[in-house]
C-alpha positions as CSV (number, residue, x, y, z in Angstrom):
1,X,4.0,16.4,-9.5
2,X,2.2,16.9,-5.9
3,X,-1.1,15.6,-7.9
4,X,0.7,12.5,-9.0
5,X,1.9,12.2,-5.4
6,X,-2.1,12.5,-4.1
7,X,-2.8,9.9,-6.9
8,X,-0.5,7.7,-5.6
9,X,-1.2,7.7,-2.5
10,X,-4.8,7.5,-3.3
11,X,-3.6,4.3,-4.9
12,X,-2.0,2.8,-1.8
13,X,-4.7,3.3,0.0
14,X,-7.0,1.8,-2.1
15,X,-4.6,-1.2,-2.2
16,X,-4.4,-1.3,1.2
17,X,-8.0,-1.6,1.9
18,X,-8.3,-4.3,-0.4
19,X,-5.0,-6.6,0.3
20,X,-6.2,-8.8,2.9
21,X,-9.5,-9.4,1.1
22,X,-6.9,-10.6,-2.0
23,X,-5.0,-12.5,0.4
24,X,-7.8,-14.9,1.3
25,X,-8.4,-15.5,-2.4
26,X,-5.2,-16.6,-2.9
27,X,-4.8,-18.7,0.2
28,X,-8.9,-20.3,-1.5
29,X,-7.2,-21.0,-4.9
30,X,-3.3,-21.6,-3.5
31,X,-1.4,-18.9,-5.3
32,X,1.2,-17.4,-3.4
33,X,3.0,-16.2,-6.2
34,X,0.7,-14.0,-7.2
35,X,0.1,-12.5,-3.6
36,X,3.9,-12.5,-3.4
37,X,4.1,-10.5,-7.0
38,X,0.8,-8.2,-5.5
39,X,2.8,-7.7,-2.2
40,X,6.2,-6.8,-4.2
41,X,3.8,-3.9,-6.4
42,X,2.2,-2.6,-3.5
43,X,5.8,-1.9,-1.5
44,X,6.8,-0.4,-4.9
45,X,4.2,2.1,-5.0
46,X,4.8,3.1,-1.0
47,X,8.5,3.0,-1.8
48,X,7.6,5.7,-5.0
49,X,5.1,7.5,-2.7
50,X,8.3,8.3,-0.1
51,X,10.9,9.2,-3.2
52,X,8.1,11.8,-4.4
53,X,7.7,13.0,-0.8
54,X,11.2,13.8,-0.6
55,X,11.9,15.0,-3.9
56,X,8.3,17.3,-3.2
57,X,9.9,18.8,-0.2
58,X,12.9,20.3,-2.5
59,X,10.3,21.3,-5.3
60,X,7.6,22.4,-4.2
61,X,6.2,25.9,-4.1
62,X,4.9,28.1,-1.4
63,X,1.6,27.8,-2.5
64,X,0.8,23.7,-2.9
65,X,3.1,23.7,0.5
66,X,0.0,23.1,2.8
67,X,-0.9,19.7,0.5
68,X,2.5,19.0,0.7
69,X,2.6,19.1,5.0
70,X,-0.9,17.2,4.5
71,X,0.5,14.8,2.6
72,X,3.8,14.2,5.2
73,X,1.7,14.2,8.1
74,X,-0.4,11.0,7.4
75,X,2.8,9.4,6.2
76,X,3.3,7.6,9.2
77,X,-0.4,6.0,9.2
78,X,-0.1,4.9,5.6
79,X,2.9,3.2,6.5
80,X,1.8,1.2,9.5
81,X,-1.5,0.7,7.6
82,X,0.4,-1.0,5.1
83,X,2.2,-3.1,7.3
84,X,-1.1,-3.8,9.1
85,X,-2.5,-5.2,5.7
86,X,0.2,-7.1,4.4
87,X,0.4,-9.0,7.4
88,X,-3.2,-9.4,7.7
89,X,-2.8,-10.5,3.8
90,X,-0.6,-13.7,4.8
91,X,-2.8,-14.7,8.1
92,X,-6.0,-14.6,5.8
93,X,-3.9,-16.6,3.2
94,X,-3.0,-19.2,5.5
95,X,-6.6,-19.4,6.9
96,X,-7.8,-19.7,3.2
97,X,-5.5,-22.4,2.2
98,X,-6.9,-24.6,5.5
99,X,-10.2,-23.6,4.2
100,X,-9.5,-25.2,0.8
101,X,-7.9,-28.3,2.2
102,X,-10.2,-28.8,4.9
């Protein structure tokens, strides 16, 4: 389960790298549902990442306890990361929709 956990939050980060770039799209081609739908996945995944984190810290053994404290110590970052993104996400959607209509 503490793999799945790294996975996921592998994921996240991925997404997060990658959110304001989609953003702009969307703002080029006017679909705010879709970054709306992206946005809803993305706080899914963080939301799952935070239930595995605390069902982890019950679970886990002695020995994958170290990736464990690894993974709750960069919780934080990922988190305001995220928030950095999605935000970033809606400015570069608004800059792409005056883009398109200008």
């Amino acid at each position: 389960m503490l793999d799945l956990a790294l996975g996921l939050s592998a994921l996240i980060w991925f997404c997060v790298l990658l959110f304001p770039v989609y953003g702009f799209v969307a703002g080029k081609r006017d679909r705010r549902e879709h970054l709306k739908r992206a946005q809803g996945i993305v706080l899914s995944l963080a939301a799952l990442l935070l239930l595995f984190d605390l069902t982890l810290g019950v679970m886990v053994t002695e020995e994958e306890m170290i990736e464990l404290e690894r993974l709750q110590g960069y919780r934080w970052w990922m988190l305001g990361a995220l928030a950095v993104s999605l935000a970033t996400a809606w400015l570069l959607f608004a800059q792409g929709q005056k883009r398109r209509v200008g």
